[in-house]
C-alpha positions as CSV (number, residue, x, y, z in Angstrom):
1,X,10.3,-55.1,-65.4
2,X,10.9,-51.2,-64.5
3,X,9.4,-50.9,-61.3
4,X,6.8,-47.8,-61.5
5,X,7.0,-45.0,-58.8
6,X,4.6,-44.1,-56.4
7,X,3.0,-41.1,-56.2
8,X,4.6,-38.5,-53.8
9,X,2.3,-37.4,-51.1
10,X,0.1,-34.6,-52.0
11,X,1.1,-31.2,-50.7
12,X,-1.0,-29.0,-48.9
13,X,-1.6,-25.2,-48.8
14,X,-0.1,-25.0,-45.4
15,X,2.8,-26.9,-46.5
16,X,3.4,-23.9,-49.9
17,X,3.4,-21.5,-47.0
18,X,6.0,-23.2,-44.9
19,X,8.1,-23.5,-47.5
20,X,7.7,-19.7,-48.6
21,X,8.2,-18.5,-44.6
22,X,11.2,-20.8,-44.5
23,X,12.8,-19.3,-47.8
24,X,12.4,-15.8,-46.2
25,X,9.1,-14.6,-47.6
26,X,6.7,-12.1,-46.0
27,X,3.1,-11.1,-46.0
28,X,2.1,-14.4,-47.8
29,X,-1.3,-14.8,-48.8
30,X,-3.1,-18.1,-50.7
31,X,-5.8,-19.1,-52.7
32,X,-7.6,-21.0,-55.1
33,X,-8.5,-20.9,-58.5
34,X,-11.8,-22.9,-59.9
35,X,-12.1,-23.8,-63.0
36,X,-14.9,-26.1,-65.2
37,X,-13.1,-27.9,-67.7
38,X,-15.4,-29.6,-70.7
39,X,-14.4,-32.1,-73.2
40,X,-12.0,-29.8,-75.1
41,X,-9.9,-28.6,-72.3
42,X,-9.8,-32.2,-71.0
43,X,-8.4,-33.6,-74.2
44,X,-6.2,-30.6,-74.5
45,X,-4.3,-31.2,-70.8
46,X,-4.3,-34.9,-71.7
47,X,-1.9,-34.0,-74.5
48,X,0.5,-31.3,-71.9
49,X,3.6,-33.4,-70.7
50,X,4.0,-32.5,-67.4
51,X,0.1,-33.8,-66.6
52,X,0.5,-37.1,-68.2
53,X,3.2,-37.2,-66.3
54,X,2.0,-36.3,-63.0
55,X,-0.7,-38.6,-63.4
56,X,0.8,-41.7,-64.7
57,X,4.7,-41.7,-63.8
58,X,6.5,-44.1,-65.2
59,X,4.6,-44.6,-68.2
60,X,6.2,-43.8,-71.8
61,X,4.6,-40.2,-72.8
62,X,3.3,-42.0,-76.1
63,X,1.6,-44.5,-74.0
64,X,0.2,-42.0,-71.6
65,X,-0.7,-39.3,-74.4
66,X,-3.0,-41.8,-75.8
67,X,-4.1,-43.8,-72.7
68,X,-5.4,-39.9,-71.2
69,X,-6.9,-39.2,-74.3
70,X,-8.9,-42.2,-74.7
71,X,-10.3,-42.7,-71.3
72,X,-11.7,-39.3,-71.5
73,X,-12.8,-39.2,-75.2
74,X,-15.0,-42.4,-73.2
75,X,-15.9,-40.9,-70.1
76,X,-17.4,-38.1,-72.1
77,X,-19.3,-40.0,-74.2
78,X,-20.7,-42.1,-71.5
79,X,-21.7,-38.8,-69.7
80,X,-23.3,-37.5,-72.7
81,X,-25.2,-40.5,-73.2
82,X,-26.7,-40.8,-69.9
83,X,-27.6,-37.0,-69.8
84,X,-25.2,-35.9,-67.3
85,X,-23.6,-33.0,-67.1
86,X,-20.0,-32.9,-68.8
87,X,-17.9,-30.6,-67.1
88,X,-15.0,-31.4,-64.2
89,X,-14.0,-28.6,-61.5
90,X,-10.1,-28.0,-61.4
91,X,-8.3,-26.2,-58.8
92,X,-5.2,-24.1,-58.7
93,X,-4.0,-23.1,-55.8
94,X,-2.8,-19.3,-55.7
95,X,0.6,-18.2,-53.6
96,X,1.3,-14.6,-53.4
97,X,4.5,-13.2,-51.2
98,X,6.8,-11.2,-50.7
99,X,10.8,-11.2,-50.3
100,X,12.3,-8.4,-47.7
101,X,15.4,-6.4,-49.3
C-alpha cells in the first residue's frame, strides 16, 4: 500500500508577504481575485494537472482526471435539479512587489 500524503497546511496572505520581505522585496501590496466558476469551467480545471493534483495527492492523474470530473458532472446535476444556483466562487490571491537594485 503507498501511503497517501497529507495535505500541507494552507498558506496565508501574511505568510506570501513574509516570504516576499524576507527575499528582499519592497512596497508589497496583496489581493484577491473572485471569480464564479459554472459547470464548464469546473470540468475544465478538473482536467488541469496541477489541480487534480493539489486536491487529491497521491492519486494516479487518470484516476483523479476522472474521479474530479465525475463528482462534479454529479454535483451539477443535483444542483440543477433541485433549482439551486450553479455557480462556485474561486479566489486568487494577488502579490505585487518590488525588488530594490
Amino acid at each position: 500500500h503507498k501511503r497517501l500524503s497529507h495535505r500541507q497546511p494552507k498558506l496565508k496572505v501574511e505568510d506570501y508577504e513574509n516570504f516576499a520581505q524576507n527575499a528582499g522585496f519592497t512596497d508589497i501590496e496583496t489581493g484577491v481575485i473572485e471569480a464564479q466558476m459554472d459547470k464548464d469551467d469546473v470540468l475544465a480545471i478538473c482536467h488541469y494537472d496541477e489541480f487534480a493534483k493539489g486536491v487529491l495527492r497521491g492519486v494516479p492523474l487518470d484516476i483523479a482526471h476522472q474521479v474530479l470530473k465525475e463528482t462534479a458532472e454529479e454535483i451539477f446535476l443535483r444542483l440543477e435539479s433541485e433549482g439551486k444556483e450553479a455557480v462556485f466562487p474561486r479566489y486568487w490571491m494577488t502579490l505585487k512587489a518590488e525588488k530594490p537594485v
